[in-house]
N, C-alpha and C positions, 0 to 999 in steps of 0.2 A: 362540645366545643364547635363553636361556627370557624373553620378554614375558609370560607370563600374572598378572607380579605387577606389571604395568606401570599406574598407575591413571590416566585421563583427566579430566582437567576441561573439560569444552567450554563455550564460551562464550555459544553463544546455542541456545532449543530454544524452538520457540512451544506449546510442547506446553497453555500455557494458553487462549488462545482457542483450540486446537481443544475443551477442554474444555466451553468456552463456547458451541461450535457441537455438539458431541456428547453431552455431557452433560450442556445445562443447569447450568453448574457444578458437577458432582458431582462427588464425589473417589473413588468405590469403583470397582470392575471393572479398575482398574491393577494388581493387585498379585497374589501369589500367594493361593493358597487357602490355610486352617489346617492343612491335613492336607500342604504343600508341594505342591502337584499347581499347575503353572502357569495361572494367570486365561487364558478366551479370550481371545484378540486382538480388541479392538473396533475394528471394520473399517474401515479409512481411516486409522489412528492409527501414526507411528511410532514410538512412544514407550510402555512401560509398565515396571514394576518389572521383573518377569525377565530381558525385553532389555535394562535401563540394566544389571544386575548381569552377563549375558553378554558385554554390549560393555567389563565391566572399569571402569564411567563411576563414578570415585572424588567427581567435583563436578559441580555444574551451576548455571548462569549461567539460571534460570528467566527467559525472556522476559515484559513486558506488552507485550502492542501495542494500541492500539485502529484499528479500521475508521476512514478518513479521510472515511467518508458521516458519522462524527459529528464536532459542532464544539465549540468553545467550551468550556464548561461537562460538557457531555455527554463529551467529551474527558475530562476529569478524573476525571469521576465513573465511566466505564467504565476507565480507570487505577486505582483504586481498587477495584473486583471482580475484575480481576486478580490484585493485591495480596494480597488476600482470599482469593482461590480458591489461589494459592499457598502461603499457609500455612493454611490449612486442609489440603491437598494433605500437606505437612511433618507436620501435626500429627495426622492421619488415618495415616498409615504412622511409627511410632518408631523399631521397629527395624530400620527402610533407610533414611529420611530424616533429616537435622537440620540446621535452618533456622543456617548458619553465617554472619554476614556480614560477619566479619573473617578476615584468612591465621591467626592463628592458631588460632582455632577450625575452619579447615577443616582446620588439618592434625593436630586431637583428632578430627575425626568418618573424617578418612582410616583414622586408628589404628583404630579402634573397628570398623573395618568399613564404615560408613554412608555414605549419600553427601551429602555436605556441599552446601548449598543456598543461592544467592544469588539476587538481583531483579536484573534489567536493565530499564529505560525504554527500549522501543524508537518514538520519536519525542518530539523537540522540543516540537512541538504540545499533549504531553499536558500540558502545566505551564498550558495557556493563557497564554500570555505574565505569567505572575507566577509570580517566584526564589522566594513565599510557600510554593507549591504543590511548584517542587523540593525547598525544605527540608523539607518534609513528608512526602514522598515520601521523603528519604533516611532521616527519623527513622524512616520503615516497614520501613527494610532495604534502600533501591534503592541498591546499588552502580557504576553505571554507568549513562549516559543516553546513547543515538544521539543527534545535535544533529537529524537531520531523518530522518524518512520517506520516501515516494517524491515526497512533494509539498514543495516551496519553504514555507518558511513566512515571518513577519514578520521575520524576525532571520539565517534561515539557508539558503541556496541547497544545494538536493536534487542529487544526481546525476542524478536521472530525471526532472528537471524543468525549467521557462526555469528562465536565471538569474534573481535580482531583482537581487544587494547585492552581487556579486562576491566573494562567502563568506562575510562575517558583518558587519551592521550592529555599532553604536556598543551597543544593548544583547546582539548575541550574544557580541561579546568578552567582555561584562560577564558573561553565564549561567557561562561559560567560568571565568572570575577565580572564580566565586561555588561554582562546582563543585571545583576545586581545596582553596575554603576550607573546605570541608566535608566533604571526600577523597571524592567521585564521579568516580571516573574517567569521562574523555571519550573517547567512542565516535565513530569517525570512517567504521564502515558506514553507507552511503545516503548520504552529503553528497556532494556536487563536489567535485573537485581542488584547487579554489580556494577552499572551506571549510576543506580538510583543513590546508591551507596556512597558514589562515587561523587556524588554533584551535591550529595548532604553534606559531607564533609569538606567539600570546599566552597557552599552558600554562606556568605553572611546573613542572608535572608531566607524568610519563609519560605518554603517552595508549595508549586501544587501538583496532581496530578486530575485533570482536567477531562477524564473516561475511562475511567479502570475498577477494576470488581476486587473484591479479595481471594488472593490464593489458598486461603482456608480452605474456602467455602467452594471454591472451581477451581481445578487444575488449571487454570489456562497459560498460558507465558506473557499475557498482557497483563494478567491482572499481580496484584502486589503482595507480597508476602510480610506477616505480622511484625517481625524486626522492622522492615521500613517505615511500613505505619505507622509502628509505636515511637520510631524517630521523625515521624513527621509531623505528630500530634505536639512531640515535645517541644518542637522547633518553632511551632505556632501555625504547622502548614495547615492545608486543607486537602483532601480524597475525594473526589466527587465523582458519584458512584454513575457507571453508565449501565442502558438498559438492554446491551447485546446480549442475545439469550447465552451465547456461547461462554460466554463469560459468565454469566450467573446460573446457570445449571447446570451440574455436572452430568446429569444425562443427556444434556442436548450436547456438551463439549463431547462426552462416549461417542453419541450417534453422527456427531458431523464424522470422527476421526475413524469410524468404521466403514465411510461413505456418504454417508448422508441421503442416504435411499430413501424412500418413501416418505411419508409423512413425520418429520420429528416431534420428540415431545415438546409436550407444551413447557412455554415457561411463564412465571403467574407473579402476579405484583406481590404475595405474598412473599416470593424467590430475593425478590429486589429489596422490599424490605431487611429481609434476612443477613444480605450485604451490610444494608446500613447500618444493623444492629452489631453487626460483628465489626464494623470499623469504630463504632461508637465505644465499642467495651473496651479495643486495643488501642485505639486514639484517643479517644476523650470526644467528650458531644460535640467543642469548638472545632472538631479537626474533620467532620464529614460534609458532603455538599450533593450537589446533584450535577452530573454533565452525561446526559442521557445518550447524545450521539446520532440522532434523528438527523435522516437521512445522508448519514454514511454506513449503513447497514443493510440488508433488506427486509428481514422480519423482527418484527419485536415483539414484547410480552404481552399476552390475553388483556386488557385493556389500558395497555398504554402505544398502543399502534400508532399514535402518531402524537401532537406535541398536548393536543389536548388534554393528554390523559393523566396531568400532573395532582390535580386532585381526590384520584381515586388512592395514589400514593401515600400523600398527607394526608388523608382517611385511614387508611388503615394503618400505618405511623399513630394515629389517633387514638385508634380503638387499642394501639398495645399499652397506650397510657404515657406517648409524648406528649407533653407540654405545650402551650402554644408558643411560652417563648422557645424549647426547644425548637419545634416544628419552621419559627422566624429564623434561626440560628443554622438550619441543615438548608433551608428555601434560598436565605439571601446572605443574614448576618456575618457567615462565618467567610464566606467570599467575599463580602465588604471590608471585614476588617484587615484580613493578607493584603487586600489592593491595597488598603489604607496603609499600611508597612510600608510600600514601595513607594508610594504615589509623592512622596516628598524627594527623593531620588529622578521621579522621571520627572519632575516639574521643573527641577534646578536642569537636568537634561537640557528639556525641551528649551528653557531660556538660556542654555547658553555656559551654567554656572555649574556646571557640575566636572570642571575640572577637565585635562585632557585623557583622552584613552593609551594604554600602555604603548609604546613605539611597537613593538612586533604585532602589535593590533590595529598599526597604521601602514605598512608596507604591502607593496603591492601584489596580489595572488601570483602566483605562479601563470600563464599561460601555454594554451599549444605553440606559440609563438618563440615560445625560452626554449625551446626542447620539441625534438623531432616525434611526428603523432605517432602513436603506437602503432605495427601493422598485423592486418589479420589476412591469413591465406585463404582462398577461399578456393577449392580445387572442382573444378566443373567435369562432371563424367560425361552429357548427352547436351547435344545443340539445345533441345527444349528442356531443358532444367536449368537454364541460366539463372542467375539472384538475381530476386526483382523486388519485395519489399525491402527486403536484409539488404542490400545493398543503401536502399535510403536509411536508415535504422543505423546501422554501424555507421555510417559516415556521419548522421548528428550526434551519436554518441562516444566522436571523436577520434572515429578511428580513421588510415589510411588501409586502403582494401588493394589487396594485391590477387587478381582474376586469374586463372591461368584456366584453359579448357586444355586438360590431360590429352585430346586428340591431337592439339596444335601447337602448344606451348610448352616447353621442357617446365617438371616440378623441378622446386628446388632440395638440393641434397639433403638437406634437414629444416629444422623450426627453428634453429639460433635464432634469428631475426623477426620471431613471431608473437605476438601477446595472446594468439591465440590459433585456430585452424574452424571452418565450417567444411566439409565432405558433404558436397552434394548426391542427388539418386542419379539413375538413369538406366532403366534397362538391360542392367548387367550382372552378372553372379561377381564373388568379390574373389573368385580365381579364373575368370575369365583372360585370360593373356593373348590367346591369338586373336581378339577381338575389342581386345584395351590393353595393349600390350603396356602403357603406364601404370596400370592399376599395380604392376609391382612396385615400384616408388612409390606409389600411394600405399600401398601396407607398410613398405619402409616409415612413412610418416604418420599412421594412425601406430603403430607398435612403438616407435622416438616420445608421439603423444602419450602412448599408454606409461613408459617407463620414467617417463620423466612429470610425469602428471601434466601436461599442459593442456591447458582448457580448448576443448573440440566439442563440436557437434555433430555428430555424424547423423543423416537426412536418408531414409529409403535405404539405397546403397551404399552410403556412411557409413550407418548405423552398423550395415551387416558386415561390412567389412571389419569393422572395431569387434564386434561381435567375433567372428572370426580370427582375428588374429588374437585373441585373448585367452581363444580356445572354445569359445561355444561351437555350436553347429548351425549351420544353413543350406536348409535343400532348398530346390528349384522347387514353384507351384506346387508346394504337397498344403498348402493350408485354403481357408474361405478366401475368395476374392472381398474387398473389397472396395469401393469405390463412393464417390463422394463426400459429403458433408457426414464427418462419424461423431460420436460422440467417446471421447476421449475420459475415461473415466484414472482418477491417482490412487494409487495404491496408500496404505496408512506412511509409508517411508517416504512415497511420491511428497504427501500435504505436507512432508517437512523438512522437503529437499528444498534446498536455498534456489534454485531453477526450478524444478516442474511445479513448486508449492503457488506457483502466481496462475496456474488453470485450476486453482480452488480443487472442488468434488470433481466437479465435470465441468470440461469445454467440448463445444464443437469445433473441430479441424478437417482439414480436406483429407482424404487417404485415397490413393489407388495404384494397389500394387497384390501379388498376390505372394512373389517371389517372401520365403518367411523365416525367421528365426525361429530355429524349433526348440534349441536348447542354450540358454545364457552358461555365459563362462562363470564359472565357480567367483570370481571376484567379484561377481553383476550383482548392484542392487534391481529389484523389481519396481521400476516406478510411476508405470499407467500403463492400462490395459483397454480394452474395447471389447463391447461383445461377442464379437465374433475372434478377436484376435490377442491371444492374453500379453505377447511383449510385445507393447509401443511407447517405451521409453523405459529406457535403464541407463544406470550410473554403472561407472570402472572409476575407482579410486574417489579421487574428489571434485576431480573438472573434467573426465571426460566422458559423455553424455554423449547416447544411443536413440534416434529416433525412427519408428516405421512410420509416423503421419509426416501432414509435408503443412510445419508454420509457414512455407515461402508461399503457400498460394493461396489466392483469394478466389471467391465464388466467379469473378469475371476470369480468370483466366481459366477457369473449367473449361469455358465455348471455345478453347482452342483442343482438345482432345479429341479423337479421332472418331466419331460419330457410328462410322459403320465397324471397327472392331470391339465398339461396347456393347452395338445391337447382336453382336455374334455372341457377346458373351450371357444375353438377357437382361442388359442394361441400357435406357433410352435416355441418352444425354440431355436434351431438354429436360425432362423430371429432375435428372438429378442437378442442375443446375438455378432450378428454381427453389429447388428445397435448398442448396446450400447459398443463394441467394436471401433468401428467412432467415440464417444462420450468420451471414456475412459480417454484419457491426459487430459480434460476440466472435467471430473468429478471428477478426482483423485486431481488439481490443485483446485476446490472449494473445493472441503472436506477437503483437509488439510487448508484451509485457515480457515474453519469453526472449525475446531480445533484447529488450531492457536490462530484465537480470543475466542473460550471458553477458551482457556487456560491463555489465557489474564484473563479473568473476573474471575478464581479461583485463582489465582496470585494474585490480589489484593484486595480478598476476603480473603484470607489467612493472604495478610499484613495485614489486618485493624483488 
């Protein structure tokens, strides 16, 4: 069977935030030169013009995603440069791109040669909780919306996350009703089982899931379990199988969740296959597809590294004795036909005639403006530990910050008034009294934290104080110093702690301290360690969080530490400031993530 006239439409490619991160949204350096001679590969990217045309890619499902360190509003508006930078993207390359956002304009730009180009919403979130902003979104061209991200949101329970709502509150059915009436299909990558369930039984339309493996075949929580399937199949949905190894082999998913040390196994197009063969048997042939997920990953399978490698796939699909119209049917067909379900829905939409949307789908979101901002205490122990990123960080993700330096400013009697607490470090043991004589009010309020579960962070001295009053043990200097840029490694509990799970295996963070937890209190989860130092983060209950690294600081605020008592200690501040200077974008990008999701967990400590 000759495949090379076989055309792919893949369903998801984040190829636009990496744009975002490598090219400051630019759209040039993808494509071929005037004279045909292929564009260098711009390093890290798996994605450019010559590869989509080598890999045969006839369509593409253009991803937006935005970062979950932005909220609200900021959510939107980074969906909207997305947006932007994708048809700019389209409108930048003519004669290989065209912006198609209906089945049958993809299957004029299939003819023509081109590859035909749609928008996907990857997360819930980005609408900010108003249908105002989906429909606006769809008027731009966004053919499909994921319901969630990796994080839970108001309306919709994440795969990778607690539950809240047992799959979809009373307005996520509504998103759902409101998506249909405006022909967006509903994308069921990243939700829980009991979303999926949840959004089946209230579509009047086909649904997709648009990067996801099956849970047969991988333990994963993203990928989908055979009941869903076989209800997706019957519905007339589509599965479009992605090529993350984590998802498709359950040895590489073992070796991430043991650490991910060393070299992991390999994962092999035979693996990916194997996916699609098991969705075919529980869905039916019409119900699988392909949305591989290039470059929103970093490694992928022994020769499908990057977009090129779509027909070494439908080769071996071949050799098991697919069909060519099957092989048309998994490449493009069966994603043409779902669009073509909705594509009369978003036509009547887009002109006007599809009716109006339900009144509680018309009123206006809630704002910080209706209702007073949430407040977060943030209690300062030492002049130099003042908040310096967290400060900016909580205050765009809506909060009101209340500073008190324990030296100068009375704490207050308790956390009534709090959606949350940060306890900074400083130089002090956490029964220190004649030397912080506050620190007793401050145990008073990490122990009111502990009892009452309110979401804390406790930093250096935080940490050990919470530590402390829980019942662990802390001596003065009995452990390794250490100092500068550390490598921050999660424990298996850490990877699926709703906070520490966003520094993945390992991040780099700043540490310098030596004062140490020797023993966690009997209710401590264990959930990152360093090589030198086994507790630098643990969990008390469900929100209150223990750390000995320090997310507040960046590589630049290292040059203000004290030069000549690090030379005493056989530490030379320059080295270590240039080494965590290498480190600085990847330390700066976990910390705000690690803020991001605390800010999560007092957001919906606040609601409740």
């Amino acid at each position: 069977m000759d495949i090379t006239n076989i055309r792919v439409i893949d369903g998801h490619n984040d190829l636009a935030w990496a744009a975002r991160q490598k090219l400051d949204y630019g759209v040039t350096g993808l494509a071929g030169s005037a004279n045909g001679e292929l564009a260098p590969v711009i390093a890290g990217l798996h994605t450019d013009l010559p590869r989509l045309l080598k890999g045969q890619v006839g369509g593409q499902f253009w991803s937006v995603w935005v970062d979950p360190a932005l909220r609200g509003a900021d959510q939107v508006v980074a969906t909207l440069e997305q947006i932007d930078w994708v048809r700019r993207f389209i409108a930048a390359h003519p004669e290989q791109l065209e912006f198609t956002p209906t089945a049958a304009q993809m299957r004029q730009a299939l003819s023509a040669g081109r590859i035909a180009s749609l928008i996907g919403i990857e997360g819930g979130e980005q609408i900010g909780g108003s249908t105002a902003a989906l429909r606006q979104f769809a008027r731009l061209g966004a053919r499909y919306m994921t319901l969630t991200w990796s994080r839970t949101t108001d309306w919709a329970d994440s795969a990778t996350d607690t539950a809240q709502h047992g799959g979809l509150t009373d307005f996520g059915k509504a998103v759902v009703r409101e998506m249909n009436r405006i022909g967006m299909l509903v994308d069921l990558a990243h939700v829980s089982p009991d979303t999926m369930r949840a959004a089946l039984d209230e579509s009047r339309r086909p649904v997709i899931v648009s990067h996801s493996c099956a849970s047969a075949l991988c333990d994963h929580p993203r990928n989908v379990p055979d009941d869903v399937l076989q209800r997706i199949g019957a519905g007339g949905g589509v599965i479009m199988v992605a090529f993350v190894p984590t998802f498709v082999s359950q040895a590489r998913r073992d070796w991430w969740e043991s650490g991910g040390l060393g070299e992991g196994p390999q994962v092999t197009v035979q693996e990916v296959a194997d996916h699609i063969e098991h969705i075919r048997k529980v869905a039916g042939v019409h119900a699988v597809g392909l949305g591989a997920d290039y470059d929103g990953t970093d490694d992928m399978p022994a020769g499908l590294e990057d977009v090129s490698g779509y027909p070494l796939l439908l080769q071996e699909l071949a050799d098991r004795g697919w069909t060519e119209e099957e092989l048309r049917g998994l490449a493009s067909e069966n994603i043409l036909r779902v669009l073509e379900t909705v594509d009369a829905d978003y036509e009547a939409f887009i002109a006007g005639s599809a009716g109006a949307p339900a009144h509680e789908l018309v009123k206006p979101v809630k704002t910080v403006s209706d209702s007073e901002m949430p407040q977060v205490l943030f209690v300062v122990n030492w002049a130099t530990s003042l908040p310096r990123r967290f400060e900016t960080w909580f205050t765009e993700a809506g909060f009101k910050l209340d500073i008190r330096f324990g030296k100068e400013v009375e704490l207050p009697k308790n956390l009534d008034d709090y959606a949350g607490m940060v306890l900074f470090g400083g130089g002090l043991m956490p029964d220190e009294f004649e030397n912080a004589p506050w620190l007793k009010q401050e145990r008073q309020l990490a122990q009111e934290a502990i009892d009452k579960d309110i979401p804390t962070l406790g930093i250096c001295l935080g940490g050990q104080i919470l530590a402390d009053v829980a019942g662990g043990q802390v001596k003065a200097k009995t452990g390794p110093k250490e100092r500068g840029s550390t490598v921050i490694k999660t424990t298996a509990a850490g990877r699926n702690d709703p906070l520490i799970s966003v520094l993945g295996a390992a991040s780099p963070m700043i540490e310098n301290h030596e004062d140490m937890i020797t023993r966690l209190p009997e209710s401590a989860v264990l959930l990152a360690s360093s090589d030198a130092i086994e507790i630098q983060a643990f969990r008390i209950n469900e929100n209150v969080y223990g750390l000995q690294f320090h997310p507040e600081v960046s590589a630049t605020d290292m040059w203000g530490w004290n030069a000549e008592e690090l030379a005493a200690e056989g530490f030379n501040l320059a080295e270590l400031c240039l080494e965590a200077g290498k480190n600085d974008a990847a330390n700066t990008a976990a910390a705000r993530a690690l803020a991001a999701s605390f800010s999560e967990i007092m957001h919906r400590y606040a609601a409740g």
